[in-house]
Legacy VTK file of the C-alpha trace (Angstrom):
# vtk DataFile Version 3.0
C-alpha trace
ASCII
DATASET POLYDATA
POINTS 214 float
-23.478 -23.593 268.566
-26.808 -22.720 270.626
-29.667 -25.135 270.708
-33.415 -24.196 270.328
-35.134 -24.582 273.713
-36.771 -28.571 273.873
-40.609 -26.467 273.179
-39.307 -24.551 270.120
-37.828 -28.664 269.354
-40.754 -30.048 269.812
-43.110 -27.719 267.973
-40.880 -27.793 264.745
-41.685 -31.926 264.710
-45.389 -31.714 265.276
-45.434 -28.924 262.637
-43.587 -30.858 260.152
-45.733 -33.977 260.997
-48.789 -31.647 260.408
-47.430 -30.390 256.817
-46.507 -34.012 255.592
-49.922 -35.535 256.858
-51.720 -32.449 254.867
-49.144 -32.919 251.620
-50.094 -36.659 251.573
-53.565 -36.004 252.152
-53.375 -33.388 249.279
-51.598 -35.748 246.881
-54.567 -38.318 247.607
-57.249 -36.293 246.742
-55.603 -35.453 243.732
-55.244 -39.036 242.766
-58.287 -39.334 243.577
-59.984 -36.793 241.087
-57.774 -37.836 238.293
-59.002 -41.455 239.234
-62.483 -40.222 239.077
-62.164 -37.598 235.754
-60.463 -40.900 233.341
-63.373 -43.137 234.842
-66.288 -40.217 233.834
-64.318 -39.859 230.349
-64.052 -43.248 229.374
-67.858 -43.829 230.744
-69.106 -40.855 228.612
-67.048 -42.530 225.102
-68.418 -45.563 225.715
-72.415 -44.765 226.546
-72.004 -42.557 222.861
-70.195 -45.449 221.049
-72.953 -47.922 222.580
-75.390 -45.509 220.929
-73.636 -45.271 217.500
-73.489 -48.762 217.352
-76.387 -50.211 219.744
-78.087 -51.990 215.635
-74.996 -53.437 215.205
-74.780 -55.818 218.562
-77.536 -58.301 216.355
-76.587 -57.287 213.027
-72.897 -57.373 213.114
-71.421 -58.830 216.469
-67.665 -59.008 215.038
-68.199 -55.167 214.459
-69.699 -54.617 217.850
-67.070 -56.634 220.121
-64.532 -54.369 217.897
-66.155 -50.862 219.159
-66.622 -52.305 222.793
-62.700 -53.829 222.578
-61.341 -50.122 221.587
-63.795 -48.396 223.821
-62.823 -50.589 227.237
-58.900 -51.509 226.595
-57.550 -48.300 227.582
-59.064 -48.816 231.191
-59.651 -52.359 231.896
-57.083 -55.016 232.250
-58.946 -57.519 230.353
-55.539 -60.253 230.722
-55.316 -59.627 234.648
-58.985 -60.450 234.779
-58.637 -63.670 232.811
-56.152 -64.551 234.697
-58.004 -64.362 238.007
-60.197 -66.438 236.412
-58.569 -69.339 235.014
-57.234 -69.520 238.697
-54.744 -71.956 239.950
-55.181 -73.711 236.869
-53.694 -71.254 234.631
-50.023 -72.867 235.906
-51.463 -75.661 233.720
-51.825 -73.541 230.316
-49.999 -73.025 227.380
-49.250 -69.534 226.246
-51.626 -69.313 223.489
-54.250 -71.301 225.484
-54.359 -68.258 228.098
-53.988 -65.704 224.696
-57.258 -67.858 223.347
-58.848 -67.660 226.996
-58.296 -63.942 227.045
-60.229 -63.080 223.378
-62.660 -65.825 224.481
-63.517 -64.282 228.162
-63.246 -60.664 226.373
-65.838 -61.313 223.952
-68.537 -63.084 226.651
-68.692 -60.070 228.884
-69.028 -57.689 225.658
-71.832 -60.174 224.729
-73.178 -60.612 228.503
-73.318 -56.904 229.389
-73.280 -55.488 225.806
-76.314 -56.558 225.106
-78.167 -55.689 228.642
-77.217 -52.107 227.944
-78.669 -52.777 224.270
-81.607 -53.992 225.230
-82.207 -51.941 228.443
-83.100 -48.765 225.808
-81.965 -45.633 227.284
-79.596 -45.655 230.290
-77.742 -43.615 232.397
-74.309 -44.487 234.090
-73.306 -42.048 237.008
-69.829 -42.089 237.865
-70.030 -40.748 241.782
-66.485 -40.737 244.004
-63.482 -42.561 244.039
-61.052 -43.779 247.074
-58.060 -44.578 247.027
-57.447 -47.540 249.474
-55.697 -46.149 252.706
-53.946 -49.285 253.280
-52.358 -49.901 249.564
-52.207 -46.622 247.749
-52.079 -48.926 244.523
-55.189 -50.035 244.583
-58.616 -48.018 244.491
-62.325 -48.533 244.231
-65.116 -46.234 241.611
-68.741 -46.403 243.072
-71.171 -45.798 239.844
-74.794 -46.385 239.539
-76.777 -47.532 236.479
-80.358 -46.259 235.897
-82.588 -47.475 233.294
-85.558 -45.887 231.546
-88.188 -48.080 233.642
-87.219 -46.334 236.310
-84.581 -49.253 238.055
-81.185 -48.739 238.960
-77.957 -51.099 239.872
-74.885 -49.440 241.948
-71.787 -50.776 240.472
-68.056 -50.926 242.381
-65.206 -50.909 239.993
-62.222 -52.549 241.443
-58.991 -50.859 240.057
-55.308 -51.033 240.278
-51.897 -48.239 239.168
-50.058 -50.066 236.685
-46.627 -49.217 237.602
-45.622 -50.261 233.509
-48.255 -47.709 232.613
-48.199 -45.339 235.854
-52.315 -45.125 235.244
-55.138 -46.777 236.631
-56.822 -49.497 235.050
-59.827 -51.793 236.218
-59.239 -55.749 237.435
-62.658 -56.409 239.022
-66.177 -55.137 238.560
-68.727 -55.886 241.459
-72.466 -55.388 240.395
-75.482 -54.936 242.985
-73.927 -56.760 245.509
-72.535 -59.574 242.832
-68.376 -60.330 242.713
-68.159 -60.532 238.877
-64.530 -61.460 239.088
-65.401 -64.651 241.631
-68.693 -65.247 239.975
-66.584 -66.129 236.831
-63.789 -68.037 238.409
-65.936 -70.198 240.157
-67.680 -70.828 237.121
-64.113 -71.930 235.288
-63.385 -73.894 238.346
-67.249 -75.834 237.267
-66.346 -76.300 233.957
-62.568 -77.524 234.311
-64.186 -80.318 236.809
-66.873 -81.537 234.047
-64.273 -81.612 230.830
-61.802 -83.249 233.501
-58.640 -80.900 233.350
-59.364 -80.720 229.581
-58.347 -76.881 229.135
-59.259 -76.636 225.892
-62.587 -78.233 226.135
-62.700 -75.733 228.978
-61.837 -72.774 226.685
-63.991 -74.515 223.847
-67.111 -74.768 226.215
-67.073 -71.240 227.588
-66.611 -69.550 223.587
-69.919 -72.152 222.785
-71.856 -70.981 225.113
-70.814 -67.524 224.152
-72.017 -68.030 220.894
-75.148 -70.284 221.511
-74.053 -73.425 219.935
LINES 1 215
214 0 1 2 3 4 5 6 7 8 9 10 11 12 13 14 15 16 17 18 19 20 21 22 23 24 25 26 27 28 29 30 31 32 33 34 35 36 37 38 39 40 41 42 43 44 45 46 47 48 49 50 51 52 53 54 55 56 57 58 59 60 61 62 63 64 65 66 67 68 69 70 71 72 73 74 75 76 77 78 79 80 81 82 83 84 85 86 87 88 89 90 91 92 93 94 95 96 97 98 99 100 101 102 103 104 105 106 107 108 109 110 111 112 113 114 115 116 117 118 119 120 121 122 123 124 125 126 127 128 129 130 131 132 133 134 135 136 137 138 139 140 141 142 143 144 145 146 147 148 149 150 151 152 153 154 155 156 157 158 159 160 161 162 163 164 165 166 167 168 169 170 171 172 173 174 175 176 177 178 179 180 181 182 183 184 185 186 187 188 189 190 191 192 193 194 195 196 197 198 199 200 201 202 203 204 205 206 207 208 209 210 211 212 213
């Protein structure tokens, strides 16, 4: 059986490298846009539920937390989060103490950033590119911007992850003008476990009374 000639050899490699470089290039981008089109969705469902039920946040907070809860739990991974931020002491909890953390931690960022958007009046979220992280193709990062009616705006990096369960992408970390969110919050868990003394409970019990002003 006749060889090709070692240059024929040679070019048939570096063209093959060339195709499977531009194929996983392609499939990138791709990921990319999808990453970027279920971001813009979910952004553009939640500004027009915010709007439906902006009276509500004072009137009817149970109702409120419900609409931001349905709006946000298809994309965020609200029990990865809490997780992160219970820490190394989450070894230490029971299973309904990290359940109770979870609703707890859920409900202070719907009341923390729920009600900034509330009281902001009229806002506009711009979802702008998305990149998938050339080092770990399972992990990805959304730049957005925020821009308020007085004429200030905040960019906003949303950390996000492929759940292999799932197979789609789904938020673990928000960082806001500059701010970790995700560390901001841990260390603040760390705080409070040191004051009640390893109480978790106390811990839990603290964080849902501040939550709720009492």
């Amino acid at each position: 059986m006749k060889q090709l000639p070692p240059l024929f050899v040679g070019l048939f490699r570096g063209l093959l490298l060339l195709f499977l470089i531009a194929g996983s290039q392609l499939s990138i981008a791709n990921e990319e846009e999808d990453i970027l089109l279920q971001v813009k969705e979910n952004t553009n469902q939640l500004i027009k539920r915010l709007e439906e039920e902006r009276g509500t946040f004072h009137a009817n907070p149970d109702k409120f937390y419900t609409t931001m809860d349905e709006s946000l739990s298809n994309i965020v991974d609200f029990r990865r989060i809490a997780a992160r931020v219970m820490g190394k002491y989450r070894k230490q909890a029971t299973d309904s103490q990290k359940d109770q953390f979870v609703e707890t931690f859920k409900k202070s960022l719907f009341n923390a950033y729920g009600k900034t958007l509330v009281d902001s009046g009229d806002f506009n979220i711009s979802v702008q590119k998305a990149n998938i992280n050339p080092n770990r193709s399972n992990k990805a990062s959304v730049d957005l911007e925020i821009s308020t009616s007085s004429g200030s705006s905040y960019p906003i990096i949303y950390n996000m992850y492929k759940n292999s369960n799932q197979n789609k992408w789904l938020l673990e970390n928000v960082i806001v003008n500059g701010v970790n969110v995700g560390l901001a919050f841990r260390d603040r868990f760390q705080q409070e476990y040191e004051q009640q003394r390893g109480d978790l409970d106390k811990v839990i019990g603290q964080w849902s009374a501040e939550l709720t002003g009492s």
